[in-house]
C-alpha positions in Angstrom: 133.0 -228.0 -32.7 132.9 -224.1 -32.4 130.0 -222.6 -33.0 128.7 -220.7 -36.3 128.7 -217.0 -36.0 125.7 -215.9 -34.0 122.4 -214.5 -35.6 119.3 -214.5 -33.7 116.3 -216.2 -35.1 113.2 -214.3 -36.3 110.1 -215.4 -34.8 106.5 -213.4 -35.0 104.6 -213.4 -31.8 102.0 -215.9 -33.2 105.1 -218.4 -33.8 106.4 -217.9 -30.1 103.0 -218.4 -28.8 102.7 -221.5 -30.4 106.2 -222.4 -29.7 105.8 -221.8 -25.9 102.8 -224.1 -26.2 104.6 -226.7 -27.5 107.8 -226.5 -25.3 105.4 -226.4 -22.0 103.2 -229.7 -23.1 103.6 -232.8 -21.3 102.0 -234.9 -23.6 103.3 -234.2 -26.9 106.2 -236.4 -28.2 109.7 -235.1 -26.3 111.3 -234.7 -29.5 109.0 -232.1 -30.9 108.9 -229.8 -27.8 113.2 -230.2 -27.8 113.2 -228.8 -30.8 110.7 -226.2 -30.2 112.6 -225.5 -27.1 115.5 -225.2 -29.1 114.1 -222.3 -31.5 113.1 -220.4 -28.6 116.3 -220.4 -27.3 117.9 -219.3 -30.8 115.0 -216.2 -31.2 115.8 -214.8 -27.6 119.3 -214.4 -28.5 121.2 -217.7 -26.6 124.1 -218.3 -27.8 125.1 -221.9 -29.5 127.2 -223.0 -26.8 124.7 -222.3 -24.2 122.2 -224.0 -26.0 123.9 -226.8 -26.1 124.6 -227.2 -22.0 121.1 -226.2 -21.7 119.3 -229.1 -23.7 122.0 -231.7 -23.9 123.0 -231.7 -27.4 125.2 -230.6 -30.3 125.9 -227.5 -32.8 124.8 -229.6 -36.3 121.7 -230.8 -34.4 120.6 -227.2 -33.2 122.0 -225.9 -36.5 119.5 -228.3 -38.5 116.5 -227.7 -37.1 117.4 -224.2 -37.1 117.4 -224.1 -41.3 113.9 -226.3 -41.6 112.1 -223.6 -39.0 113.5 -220.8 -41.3 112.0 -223.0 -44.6 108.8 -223.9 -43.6 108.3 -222.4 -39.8 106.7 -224.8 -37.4 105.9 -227.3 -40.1 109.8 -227.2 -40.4 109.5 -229.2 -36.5 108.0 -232.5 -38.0 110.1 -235.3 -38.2 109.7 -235.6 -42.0 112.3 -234.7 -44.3 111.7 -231.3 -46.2 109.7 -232.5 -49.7 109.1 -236.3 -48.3 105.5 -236.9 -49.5 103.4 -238.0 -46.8 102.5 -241.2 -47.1 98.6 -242.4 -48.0 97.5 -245.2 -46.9 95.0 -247.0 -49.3 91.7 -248.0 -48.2 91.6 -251.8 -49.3 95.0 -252.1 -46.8 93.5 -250.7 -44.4 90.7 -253.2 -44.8 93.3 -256.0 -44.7 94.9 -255.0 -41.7 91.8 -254.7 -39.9 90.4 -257.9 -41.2 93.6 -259.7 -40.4 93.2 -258.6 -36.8 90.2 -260.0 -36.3 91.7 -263.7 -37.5 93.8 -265.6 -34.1 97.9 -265.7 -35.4 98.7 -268.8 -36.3 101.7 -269.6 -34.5 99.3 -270.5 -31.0 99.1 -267.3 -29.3 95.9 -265.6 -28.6 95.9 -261.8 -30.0 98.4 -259.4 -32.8 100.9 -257.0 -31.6 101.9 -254.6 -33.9 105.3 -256.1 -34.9 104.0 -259.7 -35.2 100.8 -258.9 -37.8 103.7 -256.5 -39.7 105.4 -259.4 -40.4 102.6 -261.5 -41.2 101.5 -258.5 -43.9 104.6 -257.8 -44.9 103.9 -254.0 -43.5 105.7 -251.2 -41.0 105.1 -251.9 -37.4 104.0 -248.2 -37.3 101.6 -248.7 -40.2 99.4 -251.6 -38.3 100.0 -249.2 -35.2 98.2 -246.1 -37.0 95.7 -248.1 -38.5 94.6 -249.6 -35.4 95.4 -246.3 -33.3 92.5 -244.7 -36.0 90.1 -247.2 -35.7 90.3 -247.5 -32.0 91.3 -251.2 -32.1 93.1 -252.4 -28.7 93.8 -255.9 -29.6 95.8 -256.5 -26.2 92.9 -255.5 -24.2 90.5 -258.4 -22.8 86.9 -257.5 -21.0 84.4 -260.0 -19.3 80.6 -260.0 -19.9 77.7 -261.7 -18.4 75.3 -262.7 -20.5 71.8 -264.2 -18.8 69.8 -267.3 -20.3 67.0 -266.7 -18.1 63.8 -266.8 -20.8 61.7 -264.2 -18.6 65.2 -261.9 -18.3 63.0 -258.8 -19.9 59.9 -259.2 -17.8 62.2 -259.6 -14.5 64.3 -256.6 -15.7 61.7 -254.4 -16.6 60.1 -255.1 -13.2 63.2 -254.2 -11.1 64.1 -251.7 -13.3 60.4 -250.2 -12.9 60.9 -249.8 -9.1 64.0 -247.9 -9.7 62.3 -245.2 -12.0 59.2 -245.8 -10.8 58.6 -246.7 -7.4 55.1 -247.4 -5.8 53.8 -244.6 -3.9 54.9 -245.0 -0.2 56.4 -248.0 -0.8 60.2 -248.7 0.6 62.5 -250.3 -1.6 65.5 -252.3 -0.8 68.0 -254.3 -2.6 69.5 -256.7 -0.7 72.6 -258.9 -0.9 75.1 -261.0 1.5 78.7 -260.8 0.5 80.1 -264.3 1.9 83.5 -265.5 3.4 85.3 -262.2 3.6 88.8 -263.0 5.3 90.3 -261.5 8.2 94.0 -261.4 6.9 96.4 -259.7 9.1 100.3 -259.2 7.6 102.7 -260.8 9.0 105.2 -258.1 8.2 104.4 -254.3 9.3 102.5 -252.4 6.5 105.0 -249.8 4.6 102.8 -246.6 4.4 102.6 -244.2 1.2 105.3 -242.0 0.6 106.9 -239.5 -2.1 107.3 -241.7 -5.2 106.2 -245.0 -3.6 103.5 -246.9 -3.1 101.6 -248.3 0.2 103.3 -251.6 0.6 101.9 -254.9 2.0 104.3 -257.9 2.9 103.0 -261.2 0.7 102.7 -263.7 4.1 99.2 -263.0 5.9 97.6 -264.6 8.8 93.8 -265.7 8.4 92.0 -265.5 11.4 88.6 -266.8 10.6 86.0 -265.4 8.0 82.7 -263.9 8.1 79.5 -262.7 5.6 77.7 -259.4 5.4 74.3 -258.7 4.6 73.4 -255.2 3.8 70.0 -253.9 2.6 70.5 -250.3 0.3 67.3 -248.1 0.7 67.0 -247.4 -3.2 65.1 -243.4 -2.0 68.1 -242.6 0.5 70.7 -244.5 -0.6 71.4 -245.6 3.4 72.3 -249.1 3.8 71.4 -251.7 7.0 74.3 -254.1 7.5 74.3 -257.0 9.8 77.8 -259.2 10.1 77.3 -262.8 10.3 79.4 -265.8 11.1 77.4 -268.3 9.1 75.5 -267.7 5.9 72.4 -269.5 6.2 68.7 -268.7 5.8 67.8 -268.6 9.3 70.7 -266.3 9.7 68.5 -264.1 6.4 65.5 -264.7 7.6 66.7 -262.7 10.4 67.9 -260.0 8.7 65.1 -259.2 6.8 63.4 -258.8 10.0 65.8 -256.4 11.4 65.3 -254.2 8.2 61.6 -254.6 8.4 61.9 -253.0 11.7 62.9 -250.0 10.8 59.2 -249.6 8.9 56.3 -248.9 9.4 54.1 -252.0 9.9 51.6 -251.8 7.4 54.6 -250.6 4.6 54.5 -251.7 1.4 57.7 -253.4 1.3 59.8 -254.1 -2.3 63.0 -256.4 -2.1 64.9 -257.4 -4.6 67.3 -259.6 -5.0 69.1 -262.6 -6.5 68.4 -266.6 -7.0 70.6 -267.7 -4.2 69.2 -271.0 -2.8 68.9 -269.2 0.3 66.5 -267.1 -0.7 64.3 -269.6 -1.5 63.8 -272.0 1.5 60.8 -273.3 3.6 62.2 -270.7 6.0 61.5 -267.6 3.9 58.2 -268.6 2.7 56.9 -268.4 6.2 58.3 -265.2 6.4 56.4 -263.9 3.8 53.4 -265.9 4.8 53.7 -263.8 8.0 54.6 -260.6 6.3 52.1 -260.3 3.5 52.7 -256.5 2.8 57.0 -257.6 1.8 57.3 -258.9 -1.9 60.0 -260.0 -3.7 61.5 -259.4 -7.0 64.6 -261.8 -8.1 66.8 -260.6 -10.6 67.1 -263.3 -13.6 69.9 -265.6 -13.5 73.3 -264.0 -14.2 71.9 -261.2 -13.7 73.2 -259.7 -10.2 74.5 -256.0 -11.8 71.1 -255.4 -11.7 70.9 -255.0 -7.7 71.9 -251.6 -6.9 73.2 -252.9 -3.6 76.1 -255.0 -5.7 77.5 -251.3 -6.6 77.5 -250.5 -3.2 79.5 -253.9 -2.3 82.3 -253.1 -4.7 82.7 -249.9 -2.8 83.3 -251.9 0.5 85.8 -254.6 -1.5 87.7 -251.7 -2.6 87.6 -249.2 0.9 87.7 -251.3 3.9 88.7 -255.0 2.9 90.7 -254.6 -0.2 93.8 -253.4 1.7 92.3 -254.1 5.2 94.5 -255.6 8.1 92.5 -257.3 10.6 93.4 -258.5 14.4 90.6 -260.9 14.4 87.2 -261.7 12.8 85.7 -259.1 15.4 87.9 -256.6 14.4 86.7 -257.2 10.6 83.5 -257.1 11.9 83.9 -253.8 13.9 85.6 -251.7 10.8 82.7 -253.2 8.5 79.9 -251.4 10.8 81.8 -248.4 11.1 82.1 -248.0 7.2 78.4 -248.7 7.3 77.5 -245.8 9.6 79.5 -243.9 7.9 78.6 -244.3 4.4 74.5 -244.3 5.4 75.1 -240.8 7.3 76.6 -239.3 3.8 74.6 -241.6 1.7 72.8 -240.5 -1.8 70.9 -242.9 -4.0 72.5 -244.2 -6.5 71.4 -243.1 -9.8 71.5 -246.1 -11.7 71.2 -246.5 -15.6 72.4 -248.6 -18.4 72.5 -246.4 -21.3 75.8 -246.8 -22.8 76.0 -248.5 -25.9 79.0 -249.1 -26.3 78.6 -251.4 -23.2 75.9 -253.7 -24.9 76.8 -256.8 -25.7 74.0 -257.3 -28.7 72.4 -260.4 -29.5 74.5 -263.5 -27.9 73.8 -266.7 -28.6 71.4 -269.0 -26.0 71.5 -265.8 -24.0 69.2 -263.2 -23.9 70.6 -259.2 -23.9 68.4 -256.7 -23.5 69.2 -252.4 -23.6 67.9 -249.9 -21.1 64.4 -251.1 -19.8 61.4 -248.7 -18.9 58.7 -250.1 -17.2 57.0 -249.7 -13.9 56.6 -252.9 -11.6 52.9 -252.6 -12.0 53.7 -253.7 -15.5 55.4 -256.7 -14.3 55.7 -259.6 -11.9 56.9 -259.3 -8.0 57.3 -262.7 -6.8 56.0 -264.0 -4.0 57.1 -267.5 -3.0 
């Protein structure tokens, strides 16, 4: 098709500046920064036929979008037709879309898509899509809670909570936790390492060699953590690590320690050692309740730095790379700043559970729990 006769396109500075905008955005739809490529093209002076090599396309195409900038400027741009109302959407089918999404499909499956409740309503795919897109409504997104049914959840939470705003006066506090079984996997086949455009790549066969569990004890004022690597996960073997972190105090500390229910925690074993340690109390978290430990934060960060995407020669050399990542972390350590604040993260009132928001009280307001 030859092109028309040539006339460059007036533009005012205000329209190229938003032009340029447009034509340099990354996140606006490709479409709309074509076309506003196109018009910039057309007000510098380029002819048709370069236009066309340039961006890939045709003389009616440029031509088109040419006439609807010169009739309504950068309005012109829009994919609506020139003097297509827009359309309105009514509240009360707004309502129904919404309160259809809440309702399971009844052909089995478990959430909506966009083109399945259409056809249920009898509406545009891309109406149910900006309805939901306006009301935030994800209905192919899924997220976990934990809710506790332990009847004393407030007191326990108020009292651990309190020795994170509020700790006693030279007291230490540590939260303490074992990770168990963590598997020494070595790959079979050699590790492919990141590159331009590609991600790290593990082969799928693995070798175990063995496993072993981790305690670790998070000083709650520094933020350094005391780990000990264990091949069994018993109470003698905690027992003995609460004596190695004891160690590192002063005799006659007050000592705070909290952590969870585990039936480890609660043996013949550890009431003698708090029998012989009257200064140490301890403050268990209510059932289903482990987020509450500050050192469980610090575990994740382990998972997802050293064992995650580990390969390990042996249980010793799981071992050796977990006490290395400890003295690292503890020599750059901060304390965590811990909070539960958001609400949009509450989960309300659940039923035979017990939810609570953001505690504040101090542990003298509360119970420590010596066994």
């Amino acid at each position: 098709m030859l092109s028309p006769p040539f006339t460059a396109l007036s533009v005012t500075e205000q329209q190229k500046t938003e032009l340029t905008k447009i034509a340099q955005s990354r996140a606006l739809p490709a479409g709309f920064v074509f076309r506003a490529k196109a018009i910039l093209l057309l007000a510098e002076g380029v002819p048709f036929s370069a236009i066309r090599q340039c961006l890939k396309t045709t003389t009616p195409t440029i031509l088109r979008w040419k006439q609807r900038f010169i009739a309504a400027g950068l309005e012109g741009l829009n994919t609506s037709y020139p003097g297509q109302p827009a359309y309105k959407l009514i509240p009360s089918l707004r309502a129904k879309i919404l309160s259809a999404t809440r309702r399971r499909p009844i052909d089995g499956s478990t959430q909506w898509s966009c083109r399945k409740l259409a056809a249920e309503l009898g509406v545009s795919k891309d109406l149910v899509h900006r309805v939901w897109r306006e009301a935030g409504v994800k209905p192919h997104r899924l997220e976990r809670y934990m809710a506790s049914n332990d009847p004393d959840f407030e007191t326990k939470a108020a009292d651990i909570i309190g020795l994170y705003l509020n700790p006693p006066q030279h007291a230490a506090v540590f939260c303490v936790d074992e990770k168990t079984a963590i598997q020494a996997l070595d790959r079979l086949d050699p590790v492919l390492p990141l590159s331009p455009g590609r991600a790290e790549r593990h082969g799928f066969e693995y070798y175990r060699h063995g496993t072993l569990s981790l305690y670790a004890a998070l000083d709650t004022k520094t933020g350094r953590v005391h780990g000990r690597t264990a091949a069994r996960h018993t109470s003698e073997e905690f027992v003995q690590f609460l004596k190695q972190v004891l160690a590192q105090c002063p005799a006659t500390q007050e000592i705070h320690i909290i952590l969870d229910n585990l039936s480890a925690h609660k043996t013949k074993l550890v009431k003698a050692f708090l029998e012989e340690h009257p200064n140490v109390q301890l403050h268990f978290t209510p059932t289903y309740s482990s987020w509450l430990n500050q050192v469980e934060i610090w575990f994740s960060r382990v998972e997802r730095d050293v064992i995650a995407r580990g390969v390990f020669t042996s249980v010793s050399d799981l071992a050796r790379k977990l006490r290395r990542y400890i003295q690292d972390y503890s020599a750059h350590a901060k304390p965590i700043k811990w909070k539960y604040s958001d609400p949009t993260r509450h989960i309300g009132n659940v039923p035979m559970r017990h939810a609570t928001s953001r505690a504040k009280r101090t542990p003298g307001n509360a119970q420590a729990q010596r066994m």
